[in-house]
C-alpha positions in Angstrom: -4.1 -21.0 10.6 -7.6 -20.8 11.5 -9.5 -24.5 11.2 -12.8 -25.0 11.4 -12.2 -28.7 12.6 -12.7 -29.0 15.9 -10.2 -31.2 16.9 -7.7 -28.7 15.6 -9.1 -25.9 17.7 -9.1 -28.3 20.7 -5.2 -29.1 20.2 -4.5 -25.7 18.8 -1.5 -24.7 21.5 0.0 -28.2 21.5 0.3 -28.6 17.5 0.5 -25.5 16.4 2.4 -23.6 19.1 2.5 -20.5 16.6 3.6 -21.9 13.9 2.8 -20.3 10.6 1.6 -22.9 8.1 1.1 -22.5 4.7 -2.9 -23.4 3.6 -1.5 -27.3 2.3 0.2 -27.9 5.7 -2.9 -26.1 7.7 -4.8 -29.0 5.9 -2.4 -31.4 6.2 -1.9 -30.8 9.9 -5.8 -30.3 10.5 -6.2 -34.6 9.4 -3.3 -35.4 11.3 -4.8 -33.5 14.9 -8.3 -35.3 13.8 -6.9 -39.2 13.0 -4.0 -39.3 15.4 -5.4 -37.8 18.8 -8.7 -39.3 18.0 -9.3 -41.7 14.8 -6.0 -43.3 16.2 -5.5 -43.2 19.6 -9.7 -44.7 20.0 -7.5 -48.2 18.5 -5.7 -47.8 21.6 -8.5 -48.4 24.3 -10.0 -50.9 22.1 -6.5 -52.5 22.0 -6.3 -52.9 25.7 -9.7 -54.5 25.2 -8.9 -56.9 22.9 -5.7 -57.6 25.2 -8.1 -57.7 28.3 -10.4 -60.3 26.7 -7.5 -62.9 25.9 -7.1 -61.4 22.3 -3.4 -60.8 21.8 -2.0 -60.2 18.9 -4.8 -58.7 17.6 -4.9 -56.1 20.5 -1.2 -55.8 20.8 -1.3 -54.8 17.0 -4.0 -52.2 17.5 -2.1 -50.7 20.8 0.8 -50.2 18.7 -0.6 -48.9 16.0 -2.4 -46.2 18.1 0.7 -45.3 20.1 2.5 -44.5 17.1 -0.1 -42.6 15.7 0.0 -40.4 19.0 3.9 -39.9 18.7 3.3 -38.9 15.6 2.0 -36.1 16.7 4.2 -35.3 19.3 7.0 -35.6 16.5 5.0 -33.0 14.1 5.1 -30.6 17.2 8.9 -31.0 17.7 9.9 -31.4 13.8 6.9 -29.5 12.0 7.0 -32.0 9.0 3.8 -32.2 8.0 5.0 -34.3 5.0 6.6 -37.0 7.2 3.8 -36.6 9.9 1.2 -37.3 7.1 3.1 -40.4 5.4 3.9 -41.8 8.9 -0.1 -41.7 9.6 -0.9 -42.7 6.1 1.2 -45.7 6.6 -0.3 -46.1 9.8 -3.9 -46.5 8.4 -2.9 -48.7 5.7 -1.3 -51.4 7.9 -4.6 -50.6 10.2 -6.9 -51.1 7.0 -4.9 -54.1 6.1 -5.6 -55.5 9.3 -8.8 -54.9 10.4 -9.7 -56.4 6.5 -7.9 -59.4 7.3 -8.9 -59.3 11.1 -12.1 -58.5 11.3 -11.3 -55.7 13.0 -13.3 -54.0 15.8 -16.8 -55.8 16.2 -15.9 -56.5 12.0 -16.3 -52.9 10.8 -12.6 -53.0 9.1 -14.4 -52.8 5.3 -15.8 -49.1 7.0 -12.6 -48.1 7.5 -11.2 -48.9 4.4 -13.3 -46.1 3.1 -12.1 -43.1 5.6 -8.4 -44.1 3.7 -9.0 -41.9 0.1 -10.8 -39.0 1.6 -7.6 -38.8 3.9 -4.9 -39.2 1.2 -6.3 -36.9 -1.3 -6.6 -34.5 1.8 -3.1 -34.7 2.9 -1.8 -34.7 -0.3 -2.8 -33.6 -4.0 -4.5 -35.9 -6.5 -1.3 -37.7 -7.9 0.3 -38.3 -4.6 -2.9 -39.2 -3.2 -3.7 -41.6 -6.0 -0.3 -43.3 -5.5 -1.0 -43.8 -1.9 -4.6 -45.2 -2.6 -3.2 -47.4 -5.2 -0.4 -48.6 -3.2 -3.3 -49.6 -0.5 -5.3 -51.3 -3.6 -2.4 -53.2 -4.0 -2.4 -54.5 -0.6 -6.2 -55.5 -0.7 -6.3 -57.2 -3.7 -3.8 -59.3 -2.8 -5.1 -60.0 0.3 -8.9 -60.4 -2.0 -7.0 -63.3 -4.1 -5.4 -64.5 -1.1 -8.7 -65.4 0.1 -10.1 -66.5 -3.0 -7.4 -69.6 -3.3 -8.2 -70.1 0.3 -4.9 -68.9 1.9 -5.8 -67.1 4.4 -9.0 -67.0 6.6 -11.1 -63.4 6.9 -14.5 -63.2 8.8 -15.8 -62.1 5.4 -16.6 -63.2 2.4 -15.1 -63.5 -1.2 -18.1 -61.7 -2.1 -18.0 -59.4 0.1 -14.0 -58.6 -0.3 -14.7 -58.1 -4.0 -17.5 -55.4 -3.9 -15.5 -54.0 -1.1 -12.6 -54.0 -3.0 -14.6 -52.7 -6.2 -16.2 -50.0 -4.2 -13.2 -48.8 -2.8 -11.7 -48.8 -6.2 -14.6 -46.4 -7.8 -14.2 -44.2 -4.7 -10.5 -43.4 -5.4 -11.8 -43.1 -9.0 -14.4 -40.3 -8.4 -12.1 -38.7 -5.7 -9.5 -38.2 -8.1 -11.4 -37.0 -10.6 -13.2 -34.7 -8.6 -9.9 -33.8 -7.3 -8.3 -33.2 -10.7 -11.5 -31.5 -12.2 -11.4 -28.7 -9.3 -7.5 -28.6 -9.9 -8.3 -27.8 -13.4 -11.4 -25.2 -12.4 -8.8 -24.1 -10.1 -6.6 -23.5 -13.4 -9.3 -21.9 -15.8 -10.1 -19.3 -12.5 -6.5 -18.8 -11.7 -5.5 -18.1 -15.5 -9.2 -16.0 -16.1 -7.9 -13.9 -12.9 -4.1 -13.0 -14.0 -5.7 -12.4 -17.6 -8.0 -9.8 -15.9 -5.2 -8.5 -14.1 -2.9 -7.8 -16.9 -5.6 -6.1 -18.5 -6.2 -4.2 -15.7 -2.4 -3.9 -15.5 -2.1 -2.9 -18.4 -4.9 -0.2 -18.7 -3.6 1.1 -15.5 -0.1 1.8 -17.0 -1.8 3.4 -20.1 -3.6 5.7 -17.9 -0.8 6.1 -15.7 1.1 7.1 -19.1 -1.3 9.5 -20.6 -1.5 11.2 -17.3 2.5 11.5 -16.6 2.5 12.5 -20.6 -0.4 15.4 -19.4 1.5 16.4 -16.5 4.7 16.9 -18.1 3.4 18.8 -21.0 1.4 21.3 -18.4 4.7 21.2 -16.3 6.7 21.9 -19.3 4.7 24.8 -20.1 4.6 26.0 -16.7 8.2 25.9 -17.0 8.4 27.8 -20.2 5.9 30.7 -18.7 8.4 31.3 -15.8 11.7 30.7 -17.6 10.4 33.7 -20.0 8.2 36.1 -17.6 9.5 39.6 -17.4 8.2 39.4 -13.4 9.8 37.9 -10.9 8.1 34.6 -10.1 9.3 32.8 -6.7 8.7 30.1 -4.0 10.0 31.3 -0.8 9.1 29.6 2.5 7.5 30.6 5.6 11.0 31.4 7.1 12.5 33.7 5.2 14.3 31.9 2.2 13.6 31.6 -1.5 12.8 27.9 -2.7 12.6 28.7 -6.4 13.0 31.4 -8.3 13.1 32.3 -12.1 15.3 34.0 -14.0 13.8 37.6 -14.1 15.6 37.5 -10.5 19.2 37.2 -11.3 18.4 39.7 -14.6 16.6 42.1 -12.0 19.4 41.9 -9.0 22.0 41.0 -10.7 22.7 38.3 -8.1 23.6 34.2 -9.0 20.5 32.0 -8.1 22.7 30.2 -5.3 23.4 33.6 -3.9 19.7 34.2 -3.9 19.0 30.5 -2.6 21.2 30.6 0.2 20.9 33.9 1.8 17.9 34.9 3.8 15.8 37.3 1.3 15.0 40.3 4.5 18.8 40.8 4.5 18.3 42.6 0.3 15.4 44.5 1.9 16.2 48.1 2.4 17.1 49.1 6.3 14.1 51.6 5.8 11.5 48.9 4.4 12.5 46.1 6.7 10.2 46.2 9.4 7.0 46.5 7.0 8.6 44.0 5.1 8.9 41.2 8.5 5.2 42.5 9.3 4.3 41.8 5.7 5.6 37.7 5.8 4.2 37.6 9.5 0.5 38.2 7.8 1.9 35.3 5.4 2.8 33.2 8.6 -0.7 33.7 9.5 -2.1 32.6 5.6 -3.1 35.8 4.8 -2.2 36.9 1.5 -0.4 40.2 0.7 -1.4 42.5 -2.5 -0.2 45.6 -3.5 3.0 45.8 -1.0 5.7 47.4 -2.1 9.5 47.6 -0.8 13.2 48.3 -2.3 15.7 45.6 -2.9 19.3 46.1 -2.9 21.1 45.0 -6.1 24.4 43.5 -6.6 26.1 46.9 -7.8 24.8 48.7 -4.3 21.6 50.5 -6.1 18.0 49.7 -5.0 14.9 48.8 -6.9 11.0 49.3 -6.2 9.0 46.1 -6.2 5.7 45.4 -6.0 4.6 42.2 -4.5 2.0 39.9 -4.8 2.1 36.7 -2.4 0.1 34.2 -1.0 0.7 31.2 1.5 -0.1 27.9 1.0 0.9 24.8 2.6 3.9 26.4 4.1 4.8 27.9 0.9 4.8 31.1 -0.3 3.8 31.9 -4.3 4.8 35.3 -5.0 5.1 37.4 -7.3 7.0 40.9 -8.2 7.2 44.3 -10.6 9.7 46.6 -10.8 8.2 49.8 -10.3 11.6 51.8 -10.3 10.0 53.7 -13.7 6.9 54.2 -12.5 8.7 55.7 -9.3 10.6 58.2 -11.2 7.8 59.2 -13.2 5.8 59.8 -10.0 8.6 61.6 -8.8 9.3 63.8 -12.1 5.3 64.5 -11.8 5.7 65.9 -8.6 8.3 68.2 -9.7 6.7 69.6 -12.3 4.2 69.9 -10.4 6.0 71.7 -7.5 7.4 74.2 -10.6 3.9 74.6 -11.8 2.4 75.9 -8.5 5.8 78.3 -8.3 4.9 79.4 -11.5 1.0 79.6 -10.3 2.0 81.7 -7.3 4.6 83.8 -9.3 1.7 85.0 -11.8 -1.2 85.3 -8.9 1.5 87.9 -7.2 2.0 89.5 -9.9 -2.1 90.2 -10.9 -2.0 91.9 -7.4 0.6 93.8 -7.8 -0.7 95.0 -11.2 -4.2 95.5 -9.0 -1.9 97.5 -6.5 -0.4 99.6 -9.3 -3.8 100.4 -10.9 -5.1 101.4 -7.5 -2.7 103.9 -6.6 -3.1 105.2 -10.5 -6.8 106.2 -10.6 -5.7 107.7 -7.2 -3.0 109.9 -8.1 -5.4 110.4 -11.1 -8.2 111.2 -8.5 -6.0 114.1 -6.3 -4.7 115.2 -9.7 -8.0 116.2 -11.0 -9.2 118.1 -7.9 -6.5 120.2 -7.6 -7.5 121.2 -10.9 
C-alpha cells in the first residue's frame, strides 16, 4: 500500500511490516496509524496534565483511553485485523466523545471532536456500517442532551448549545452518508458502464477472433487440398537432414510409407554418386540461400532410382521445397543423343562415301586420259 497520509509513511515499517492489504484495509489501517499514534496518544500527555494539576478522574480517563488506543496499534501489527483494530478505536472515540461532551474536555473543545467521529467511521468502514456506528454514538449524545435538559447531570455547556451540537452532528452524518451512498451508486453506474463496454468489446473481439480462425481454416483447408492433390512432391524438411512434412506425391513417387520417410535421414535415398552435391546443396540452405534448378537421383523402394529436380528455400530453420521427376525427360534426352550419335554415323558413312565416288571418278577420267593418248 502506498498512502499519501503522512503518518502512515512515518509508521510505515512498524504497521505495515510488508503486509499486503487490500485498498479497504490500506484505508482502514491508514485512520488507525493517524488517530491512534497521534489523534490518540496526544490524550495521553494531556492526561498526565490533567493528573499533574489535581484533575483525576478526568486525566486518569484520558491516560487510559490514549494507552489503549496505542495498543491498539501494536495489536493490528501482531494480529493484522484491521476490522477489530478499527472498532476497538471506534469505540475508543466514542467513549472519548462521550466524555469530553460531558467533561468539557480539553480547555472545552469536546463538541470539536464530536465532529472528527463520522468522517472517521464512514472511512473505516462503508456507508451502512458507518451509519450504524454514527447512530450508535447519536444515541449516546442524545441521551446525555436530555440528561441535561431535566438537569441530571452537569456539562460546562449549554442546553442550547448541546442541541445545535447534537443537530449539527446529526446533518453531518446525514450528508456523509449520502455522499457516501451517492458515490457508491456513481461507483455502480461506472462499474456496470465499464463491464458493458467490456462485453462489447468481448464480444466483438471473439467475432473477429471467429471470422479470422473461419479465414484461416478455409485458406488452410485449401492449402491442404493443393498439396494433398499436387502431382510434385511438396515437403518441409529441416536444416538437419529430415523431412517434417511431406505430401502424398512422395510415397506414390518412392514407393516408401510416410513414417519411413519421416524417420530416416533423407541423404541416405540420395544416390552414392549424387551425395556429395547433394550435402553441398543443403549446406547453401544452412547458409539461407536458396537452391533452383538442382537436380539428383533418389532411390526407390523396389531398388530403381528417379531424377528429381529440386526447388528449396530456407526459412526460419525450415526448408520449403519442392520436386519433379524428370526420369522422362531423362530418357528422352538420352534417346536424343542416340539418335543423334546414329545420325552423325550415318553423316560420316555418306561423306566417305562422296569421296570415295570423288576417288573413283578421278582415277576414271585418268585411265580415260592415258587411254586416249595411246591412241
Amino acid at each position: 500500500m502506498n498512502s499519501g497520509n503522512i503518518f502512515s509513511r512515518l509508521f510505515w515499517n512498524y504497521i505495515y511490516s510488508g503486509r499486503e492489504w487490500t485498498p479497504v484495509q490500506s484505508r482502514q489501517v491508514s485512520f488507525i496509524n493517524g488517530f491512534s499514534i497521534i489523534g490518540i496518544s496526544s490524550a495521553v500527555g494531556f492526561g498526565l496534565y490533567r493528573i499533574y494539576v489535581g484533575e483525576y478522574v478526568p486525566g486518569a480517563i484520558e491516560t487510559s483511553l490514549g494507552v489503549i488506543g496505542i495498543v491498539n496499534t501494536w495489536y493490528l501489527r501482531k494480529s493484522f485485523n484491521a476490522n477489530r483494530a478499527s472498532a476497538v478505536l471506534l469505540s475508543i472515540m466514542a467513549v472519548m466523545i462521550s466524555f469530553l461532551f460531558f467533561n468539557g474536555g480539553i480547555g472545552g473543545t469536546g463538541l470539536y471532536w464530536a465532529f472528527t467521529f463520522p468522517v472517521l467511521t464512514f472511512f473505516l468502514f462503508d456507508d451502512e456500517l458507518g451509519l450504524r456506528w454514527n447512530a450508535g454514538l447519536l444515541i449516546i449524545l442524545g441521551l446525555i442532551s436530555i440528561a441535561k435538559a431535566f438537569g441530571l447531570i452537569v456539562t460546562p455547556y449549554d442546553w442550547v448549545t448541546i442541541r445545535q451540537a447534537f443537530f449539527s452532528f446529526s446533518a453531518v452524518v446525514g450528508l456523509l452518508y449520502f455522499y457516501t451512498k451517492f458515490t457508491g451508486i456513481n461507483a455502480r453506474i461506472l462499474d456496470e458502464r465499464t463491464k458493458k463496454i467490456e462485453e462489447e468489446f468481448k464480444n466483438q473481439k471473439e467475432q473477429i477472433e471467429l471470422v479470422a480462425q473461419n479465414v484461416q481454416r478455409a485458406l488452410k483447408e485449401k492449402i491442404d487440398v493443393f498439396f494433398e492433390i499436387s502431382e510434385d512432391l511438396m515437403c518441409l524438411a529441416s536444416i538437419e537432414g529430415y523431412f517434417l512434412e511431406i505430401n502424398p506425391a512422395f510415397t506414390r513417387t518412392l514407393g516408401y510409407t510416410q513414417e519411413e520417410l519421416l524417420h530416416s535421414p533423407y541423404i541416405d535415398l540420395v544416390h552414392t554418386e549424387d551425395k556429395e552435391k547433394t550435402l553441398r546443396a543443403m549446406a547453401s540452405l544452412g547458409e539461407g540461400k536458396p537452391v533452383e534448378n538442382f537436380t539428383n537421383r533418389y532411390k526407390r523402394k523396389d531398388g530403381s532410382y528417379t531424377h528429381l529436380l529440386w526447388n528449396a528455400t530456407p526459412h526460419n530453420s525450415v526448408v520449403y521445397a519442392t520436386a519433379r521427376p524428370i526420369d522422362s525427360i531423362i530418357e528422352s534426352q538420352e534417346k536424343l543423343q542416340i539418335r543423334l550419335a546414329e545420325f552423325e554415323k550415318l553423316n560420316r558413312l555418306m561423306v566417305d562415301r562422296e569421296l570415295a565416288m570423288v576417288e573413283m571418278k578421278k582415277e576414271l577420267l585418268a585411265v580415260k586420259a592415258e587411254n586416249q593418248t595411246k591412241l
